[in-house]
N, C-alpha and C positions, 0 to 999 in steps of 0.2 A: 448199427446192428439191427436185423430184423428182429420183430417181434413172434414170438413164437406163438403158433394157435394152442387154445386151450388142453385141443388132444394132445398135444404133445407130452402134455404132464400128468396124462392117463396114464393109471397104475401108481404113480407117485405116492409118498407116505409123506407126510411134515417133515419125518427123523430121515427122511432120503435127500429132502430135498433143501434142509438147511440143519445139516450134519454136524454138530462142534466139531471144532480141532480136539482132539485128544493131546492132553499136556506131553511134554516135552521128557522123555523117561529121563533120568539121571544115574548115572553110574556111582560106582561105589570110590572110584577115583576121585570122581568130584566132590563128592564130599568129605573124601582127604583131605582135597586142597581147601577146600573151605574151614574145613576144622585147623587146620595147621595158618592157614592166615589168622583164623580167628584167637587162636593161640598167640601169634608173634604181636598181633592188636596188646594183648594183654599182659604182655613180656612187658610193650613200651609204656601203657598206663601206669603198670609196677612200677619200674624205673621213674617216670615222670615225679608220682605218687611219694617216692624214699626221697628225690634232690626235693620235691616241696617241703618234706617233713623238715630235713634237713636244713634248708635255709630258714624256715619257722624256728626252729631250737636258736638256729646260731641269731637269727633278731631278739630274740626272747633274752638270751644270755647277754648281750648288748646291752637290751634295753635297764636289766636288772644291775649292771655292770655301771652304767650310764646313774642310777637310782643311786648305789654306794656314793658313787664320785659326789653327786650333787650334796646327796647329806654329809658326805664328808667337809663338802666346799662350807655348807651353809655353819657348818658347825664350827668352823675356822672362822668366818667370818662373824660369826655372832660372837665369840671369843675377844676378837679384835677389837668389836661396836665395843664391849664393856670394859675392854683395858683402857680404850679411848675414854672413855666417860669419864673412868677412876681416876685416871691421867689429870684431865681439865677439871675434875673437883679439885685434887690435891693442888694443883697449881692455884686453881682460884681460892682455897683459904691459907695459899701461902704468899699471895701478892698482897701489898702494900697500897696499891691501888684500889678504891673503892668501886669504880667504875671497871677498872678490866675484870677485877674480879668477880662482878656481876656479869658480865659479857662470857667469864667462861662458865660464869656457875649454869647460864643460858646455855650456850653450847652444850655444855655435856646434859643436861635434861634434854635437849633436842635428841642427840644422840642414841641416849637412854630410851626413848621414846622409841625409836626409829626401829633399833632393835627389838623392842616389844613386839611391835608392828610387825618386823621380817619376822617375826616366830608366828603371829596368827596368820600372817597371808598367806605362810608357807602349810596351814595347817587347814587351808583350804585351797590348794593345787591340784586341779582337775572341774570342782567344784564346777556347773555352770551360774550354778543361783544359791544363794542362801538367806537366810533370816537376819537381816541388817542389826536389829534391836540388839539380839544376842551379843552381837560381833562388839555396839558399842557399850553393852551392857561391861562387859570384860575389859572392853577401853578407859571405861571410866573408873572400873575398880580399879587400874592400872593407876591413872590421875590419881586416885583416893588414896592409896598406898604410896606413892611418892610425896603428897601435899604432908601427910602426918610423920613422913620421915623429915620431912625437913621441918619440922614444928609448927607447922598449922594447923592442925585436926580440923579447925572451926569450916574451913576451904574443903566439906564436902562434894561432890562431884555426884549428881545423881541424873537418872534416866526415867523419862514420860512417855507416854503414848502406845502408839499400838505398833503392835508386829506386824511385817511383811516380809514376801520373800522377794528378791533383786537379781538381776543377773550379777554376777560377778564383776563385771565389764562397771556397770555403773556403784555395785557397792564396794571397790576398793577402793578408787578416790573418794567416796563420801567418807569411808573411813579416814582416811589421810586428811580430809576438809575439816573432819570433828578436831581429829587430833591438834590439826593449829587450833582452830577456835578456841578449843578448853586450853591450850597452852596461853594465849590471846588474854583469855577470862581471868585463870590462875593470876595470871603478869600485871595487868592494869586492875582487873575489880577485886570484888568484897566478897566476904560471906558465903552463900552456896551459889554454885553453878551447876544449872542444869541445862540438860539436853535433852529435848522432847524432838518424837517422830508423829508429826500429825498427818490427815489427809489435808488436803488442800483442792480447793473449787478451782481454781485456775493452771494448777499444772498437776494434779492429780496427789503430790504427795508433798511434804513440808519438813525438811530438817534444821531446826534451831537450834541455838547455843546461848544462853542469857545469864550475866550474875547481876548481883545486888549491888554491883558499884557505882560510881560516877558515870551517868551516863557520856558517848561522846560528844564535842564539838560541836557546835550549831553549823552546818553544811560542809559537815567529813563526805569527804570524796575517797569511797573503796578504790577506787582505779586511779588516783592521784597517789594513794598510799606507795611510799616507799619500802616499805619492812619489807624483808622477807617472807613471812608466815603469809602477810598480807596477799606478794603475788602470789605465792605457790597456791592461795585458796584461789583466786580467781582465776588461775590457770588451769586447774583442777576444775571448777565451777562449767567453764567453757567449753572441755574435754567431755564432760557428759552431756550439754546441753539445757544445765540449766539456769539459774538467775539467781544474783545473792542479793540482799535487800537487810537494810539495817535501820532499826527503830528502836525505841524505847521497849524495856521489858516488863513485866504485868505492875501495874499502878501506878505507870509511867517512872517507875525505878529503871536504873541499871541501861543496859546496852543487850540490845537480842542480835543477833547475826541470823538469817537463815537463807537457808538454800531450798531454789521449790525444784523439781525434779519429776520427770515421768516414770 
């Protein structure tokens, strides 16, 4: 294309010679259609808006539906733990046997126990972390009230140390680990048994379990241990990651059980 000389653009104005477009007029049709689209937009947000509400309510009623059933369940079932229990006392001070009758009198405090235990786990459901002390504080009045019903008052059950808070995840087996031990302590030692929560330098925190009894064996092997109580604490120990370790209790009395734990 040639270039055009200067005169050509003599007379010229800026507004002549780089003119805007003038916008695009609209009629009053189109913005009918526009308002009538914009409408049927919000027909279907409505609709969308009522089936969300709607399926919100009906999970809601589910869920609360789902809450009955379980406390129904749970309430059934803690029913059961204690008819069991009642069951294996009567039987065991109606045998003849000295030994079975100790084996049930064991059982049903296990039992007894166990139910305790489903009543507080359940009364931390949801919970992600809570104050452990607390949890064994109310463990151990548990022990203390079972030990002076069966006529030992002297087999106090008491708690040391400091609060923390846990996740959940690792303070329900620590709870379940206490529960053998004080059963463990009750069975073989003496006198008081306490359960102290210390820090500890090597794995951050220290849960022990110690009476005034005979201490154990000269080279007790925990993981040789046959008992039951025995495995389920080391299996539990394992499951959180931590270490149980067993020595003499303060003045070289007794037997300490602990577990160290992050």
């Amino acid at each position: 294309m040639a270039i055009k000389h200067l005169s050509d653009y003599a007379g010229l104005t800026p507004n002549t010679i780089f003119k805007p477009k003038s916008p695009e007029r609209r009629t009053l049709a189109s913005y009918k259609r526009e308002l009538t689209k914009c409408r049927r937009t919000e027909i279907r947000l409505r609709r969308f808006l009522v089936r969300d509400e709607t399926l919100l309510r009906q999970k809601e009623e589910l869920i609360q539906q789902q809450a009955v059933l379980r406390q129904e369940s749970d309430h059934r079932l803690l029913n059961g733990v204690q008819m069991i229990a009642s069951l294996l006392s009567l039987q065991s001070r109606a045998s003849q046997n000295a030994e079975v009758a100790s084996q049930l009198t064991a059982a049903a405090d296990r039992i007894a126990t166990i139910g305790r235990i489903h009543r507080r786990l359940h009364s931390l459901d949801g919970v992600q972390a809570f104050a452990i002390r607390q949890y064994l504080e109310d463990l151990c009045g548990d022990f203390s009230i079972m030990l002076t019903s069966e006529g030992r008052p002297e087999r106090v059950v008491v708690i040391e140390g400091i609060e923390i808070n846990v996740p959940a995840v690792t303070g329900i087996p620590l709870g379940f680990i206490a529960n053998e031990l004080i059963t463990n302590a009750a069975k073989y030692g003496t006198g008081r048994i306490t359960v102290s929560l210390q820090l500890n330098a090597e794995r951050g925190y220290a849960l022990s379990v110690s009476n005034d009894g005979p201490g154990l064996p000269e080279g007790f092997d925990p993981a040789a241990a046959k008992g039951l109580g025995m495995r389920i604490v080391r299996s539990l120990v394992e499951r959180i990651g931590g270490e149980l370790r067993i020595d003499r209790g303060d003045n070289g009395q007794g037997t300490r059980f602990a577990v160290l734990f992050s």
